[in-house]
C-alpha positions as CSV (number, residue, x, y, z in Angstrom):
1,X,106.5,225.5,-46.9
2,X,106.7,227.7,-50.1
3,X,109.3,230.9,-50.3
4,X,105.7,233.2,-49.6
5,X,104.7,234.4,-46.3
6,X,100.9,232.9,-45.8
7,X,98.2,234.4,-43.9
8,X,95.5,232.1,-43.0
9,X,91.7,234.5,-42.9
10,X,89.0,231.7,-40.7
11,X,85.4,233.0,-41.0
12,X,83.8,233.1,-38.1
13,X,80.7,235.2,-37.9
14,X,77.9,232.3,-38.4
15,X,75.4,232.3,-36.5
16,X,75.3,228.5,-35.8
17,X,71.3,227.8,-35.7
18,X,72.1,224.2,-36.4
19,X,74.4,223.9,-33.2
20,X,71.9,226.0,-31.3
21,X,71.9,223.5,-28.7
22,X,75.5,223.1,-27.4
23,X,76.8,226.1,-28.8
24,X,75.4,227.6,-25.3
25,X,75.5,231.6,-26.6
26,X,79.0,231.0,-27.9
27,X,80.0,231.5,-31.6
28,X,80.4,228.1,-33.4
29,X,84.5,228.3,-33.7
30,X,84.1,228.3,-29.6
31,X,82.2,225.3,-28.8
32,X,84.2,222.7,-26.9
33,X,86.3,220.0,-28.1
34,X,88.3,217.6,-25.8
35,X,88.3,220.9,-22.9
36,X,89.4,223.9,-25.6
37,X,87.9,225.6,-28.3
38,X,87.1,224.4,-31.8
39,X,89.3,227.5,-33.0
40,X,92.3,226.4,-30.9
41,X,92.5,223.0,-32.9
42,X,92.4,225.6,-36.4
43,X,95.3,227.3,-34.7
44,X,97.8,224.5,-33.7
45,X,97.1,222.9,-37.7
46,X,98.0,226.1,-39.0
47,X,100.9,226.7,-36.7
48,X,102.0,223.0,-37.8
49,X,101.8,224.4,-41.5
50,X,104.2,226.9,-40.9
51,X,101.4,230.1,-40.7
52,X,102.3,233.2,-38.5
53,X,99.6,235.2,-38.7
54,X,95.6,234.5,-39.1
55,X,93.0,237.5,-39.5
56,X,89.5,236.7,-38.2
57,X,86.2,237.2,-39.7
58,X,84.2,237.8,-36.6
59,X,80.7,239.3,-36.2
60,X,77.9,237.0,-34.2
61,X,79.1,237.4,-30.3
62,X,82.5,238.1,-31.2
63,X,83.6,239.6,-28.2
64,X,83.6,236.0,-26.9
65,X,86.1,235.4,-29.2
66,X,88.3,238.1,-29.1
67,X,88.2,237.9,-25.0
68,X,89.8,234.3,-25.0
69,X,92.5,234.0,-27.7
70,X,93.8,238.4,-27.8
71,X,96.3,239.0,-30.5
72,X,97.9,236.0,-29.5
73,X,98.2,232.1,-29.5
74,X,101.1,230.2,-29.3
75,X,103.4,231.7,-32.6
76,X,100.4,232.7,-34.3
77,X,99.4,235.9,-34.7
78,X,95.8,237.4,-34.2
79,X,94.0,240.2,-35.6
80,X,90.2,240.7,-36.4
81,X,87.7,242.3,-39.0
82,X,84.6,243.0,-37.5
83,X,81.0,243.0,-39.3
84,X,78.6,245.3,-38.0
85,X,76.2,243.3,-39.5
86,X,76.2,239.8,-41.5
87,X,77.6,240.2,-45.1
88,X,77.7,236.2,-46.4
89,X,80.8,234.0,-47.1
90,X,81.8,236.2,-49.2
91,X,81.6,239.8,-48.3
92,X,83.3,238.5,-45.1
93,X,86.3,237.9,-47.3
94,X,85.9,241.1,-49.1
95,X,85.7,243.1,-45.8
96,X,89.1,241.0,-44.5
97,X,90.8,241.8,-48.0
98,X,89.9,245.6,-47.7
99,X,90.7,246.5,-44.2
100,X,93.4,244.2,-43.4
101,X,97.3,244.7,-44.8
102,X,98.4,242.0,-46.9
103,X,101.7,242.1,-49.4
104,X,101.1,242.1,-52.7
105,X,102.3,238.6,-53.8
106,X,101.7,236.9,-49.8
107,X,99.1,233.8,-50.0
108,X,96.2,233.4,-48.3
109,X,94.5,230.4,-47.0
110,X,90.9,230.9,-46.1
111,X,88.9,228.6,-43.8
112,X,85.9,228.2,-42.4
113,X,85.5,228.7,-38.8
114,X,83.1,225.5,-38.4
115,X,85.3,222.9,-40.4
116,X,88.3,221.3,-39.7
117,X,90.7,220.0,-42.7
118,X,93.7,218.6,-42.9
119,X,95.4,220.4,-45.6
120,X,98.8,220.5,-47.2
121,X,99.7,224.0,-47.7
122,X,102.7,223.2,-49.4
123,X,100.6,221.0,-52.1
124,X,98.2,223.9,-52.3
125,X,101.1,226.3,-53.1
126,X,102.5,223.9,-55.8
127,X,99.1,223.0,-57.6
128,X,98.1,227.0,-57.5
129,X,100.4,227.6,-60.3
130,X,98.8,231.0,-62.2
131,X,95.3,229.9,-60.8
132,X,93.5,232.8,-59.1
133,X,92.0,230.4,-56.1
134,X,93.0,226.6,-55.5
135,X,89.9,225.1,-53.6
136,X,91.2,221.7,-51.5
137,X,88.4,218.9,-52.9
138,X,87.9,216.0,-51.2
139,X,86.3,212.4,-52.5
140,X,83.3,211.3,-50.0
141,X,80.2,208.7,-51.0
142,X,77.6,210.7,-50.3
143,X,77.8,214.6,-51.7
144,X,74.1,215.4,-50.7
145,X,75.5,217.7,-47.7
146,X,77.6,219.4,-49.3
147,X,77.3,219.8,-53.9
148,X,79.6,217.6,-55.7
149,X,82.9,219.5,-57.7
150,X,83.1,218.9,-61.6
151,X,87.3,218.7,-62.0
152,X,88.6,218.3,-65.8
153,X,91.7,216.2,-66.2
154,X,93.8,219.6,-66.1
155,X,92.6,220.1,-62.8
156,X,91.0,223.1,-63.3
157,X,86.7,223.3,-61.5
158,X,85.0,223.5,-64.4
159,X,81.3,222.6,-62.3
160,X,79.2,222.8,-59.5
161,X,76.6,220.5,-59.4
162,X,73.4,220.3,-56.9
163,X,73.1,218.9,-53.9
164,X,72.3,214.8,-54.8
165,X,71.7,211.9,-52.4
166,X,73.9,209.0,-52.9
167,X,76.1,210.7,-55.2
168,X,80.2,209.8,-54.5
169,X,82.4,212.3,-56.1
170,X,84.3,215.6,-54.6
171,X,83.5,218.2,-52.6
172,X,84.4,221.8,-51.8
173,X,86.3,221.0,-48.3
174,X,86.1,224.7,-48.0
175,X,89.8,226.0,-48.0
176,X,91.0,228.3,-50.3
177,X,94.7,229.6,-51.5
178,X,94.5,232.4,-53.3
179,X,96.5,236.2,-53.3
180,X,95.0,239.6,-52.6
181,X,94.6,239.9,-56.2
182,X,91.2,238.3,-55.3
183,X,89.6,241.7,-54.4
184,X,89.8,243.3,-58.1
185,X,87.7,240.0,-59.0
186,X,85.1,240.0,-56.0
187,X,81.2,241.5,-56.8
188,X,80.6,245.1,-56.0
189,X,78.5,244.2,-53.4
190,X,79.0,244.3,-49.6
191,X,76.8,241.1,-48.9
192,X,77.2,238.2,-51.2
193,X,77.6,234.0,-50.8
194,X,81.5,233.8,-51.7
195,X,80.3,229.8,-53.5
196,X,77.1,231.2,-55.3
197,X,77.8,235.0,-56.0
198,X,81.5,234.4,-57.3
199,X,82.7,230.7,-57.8
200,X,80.0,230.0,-59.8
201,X,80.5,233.2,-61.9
202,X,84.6,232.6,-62.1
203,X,83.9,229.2,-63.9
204,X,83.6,230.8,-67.3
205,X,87.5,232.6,-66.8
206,X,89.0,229.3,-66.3
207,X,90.8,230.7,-63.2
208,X,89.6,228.3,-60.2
209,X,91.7,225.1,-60.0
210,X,91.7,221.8,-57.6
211,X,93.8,220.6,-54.8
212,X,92.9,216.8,-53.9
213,X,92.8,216.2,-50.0
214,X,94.1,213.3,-48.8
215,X,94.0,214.2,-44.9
216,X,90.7,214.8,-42.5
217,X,87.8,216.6,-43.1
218,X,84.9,217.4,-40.6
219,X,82.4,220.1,-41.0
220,X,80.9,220.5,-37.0
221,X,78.0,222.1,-38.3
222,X,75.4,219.8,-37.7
223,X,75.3,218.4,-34.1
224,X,76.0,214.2,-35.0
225,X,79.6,215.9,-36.7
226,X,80.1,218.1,-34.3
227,X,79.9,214.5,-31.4
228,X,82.1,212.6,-33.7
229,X,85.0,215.1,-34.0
230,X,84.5,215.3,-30.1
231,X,84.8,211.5,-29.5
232,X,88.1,211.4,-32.2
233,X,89.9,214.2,-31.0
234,X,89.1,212.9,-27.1
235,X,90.4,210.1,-28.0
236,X,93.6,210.8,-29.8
237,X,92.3,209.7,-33.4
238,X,93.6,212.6,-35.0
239,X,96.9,212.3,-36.4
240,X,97.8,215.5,-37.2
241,X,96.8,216.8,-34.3
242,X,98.7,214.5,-31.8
């Protein structure tokens, strides 16, 4: 790992309409893979990247949440920022960056509570540089679920296209290293989409760069995902996990 202390922030106040039928009144990070939550799998990848501590973005039932794991899990640290009500990708982060203590040069790696990425913090530290955010893009052949990634040969996001069927190309994997630095550049607004309401806007400062992923990526957000990360992790397919 780098010479910085690193705080990992997981959002985790969705409300999960999509899963509605196995979540079973649970907040999507706690639905069930191979007998533990889809959280605890977050927590021992983070823990293998060397993070100590992780603040949670909780909101939708998160006294389910807070009930299971406490302030602690294995090495990992635990705290939570509560919503009283929703405020969007990215008014979660701003609430996180405003009531919870961070130093002033620590990273932060932000993740969302429904996808699970094999990432390589030390990479991310590296290819950050002076870069404001680094966002982890992965290549996939079909971009239509997710927006495709415009990436200039100094690796620095200089699009965001539209969701397109049949379109190969990269993706936001949705993991972010950045510095708390990011609050003096967030909307001044208490509910905004973190992707629409500020990436897109950030484009124009040439301050957003790319981190290619090499590892897994699996957003469980739609039920067919959320079955085949099951049926991998069940049996023993992820590597960095075993």
């Amino acid at each position: 790992m780098g010479n910085t202390t690193t705080t990992a922030i997981i959002l985790c106040g969705g409300l999960g309409t999509r899963l509605s039928s196995i979540t079973n009144n649970k907040p999507k990070p706690m639905v069930n893979v191979a007998g533990v939550p889809f959280l605890e799998h977050q927590f021992d990848y983070l823990i293998s990247q060397g993070v100590s501590r992780v603040v949670l973005a909780v909101s939708h039932l998160k006294e389910c949440i807070i009930h299971h794991f406490g302030d602690q899990y294995r090495s990992l640290h635990i705290e939570y920022i509560a919503e009283a009500s929703p405020l969007g990708t990215g008014g979660a982060i701003k609430n996180v960056l405003l009531n919870a203590s961070f130093q002033p040069n620590e990273s932060i790696v932000i993740l969302n509570g429904d996808t699970f990425v094999e990432f390589n913090l030390s990479k991310l530290e590296q290819d950050k540089t002076d870069k404001l955010l680094i966002i982890a893009a992965k290549a996939i052949d079909d971009t239509a679920r997710y927006g495709k990634l415009t990436i200039d040969n100094d690796m620095l996001v200089t699009g965001f296209q539209e969701k397109k069927a049949g379109s190969k190309g990269y993706i936001n994997a949705g993991v972010y290293l950045t510095q708390p630095e990011l609050l003096t550049k967030l909307p001044k607004l208490d509910c905004f989409s973190f992707e629409e309401d500020f990436l897109h806007h950030e484009l124009a400062h040439q301050t957003i760069g790319a981190s290619i992923l090499d590892g897994f990526f699996i957003d469980i957000g739609i039920p067919e995902d959320y079955y085949t990360f099951c049926d991998l992790m069940g049996s023993g397919q992820i590597q960095c996990l075993s």
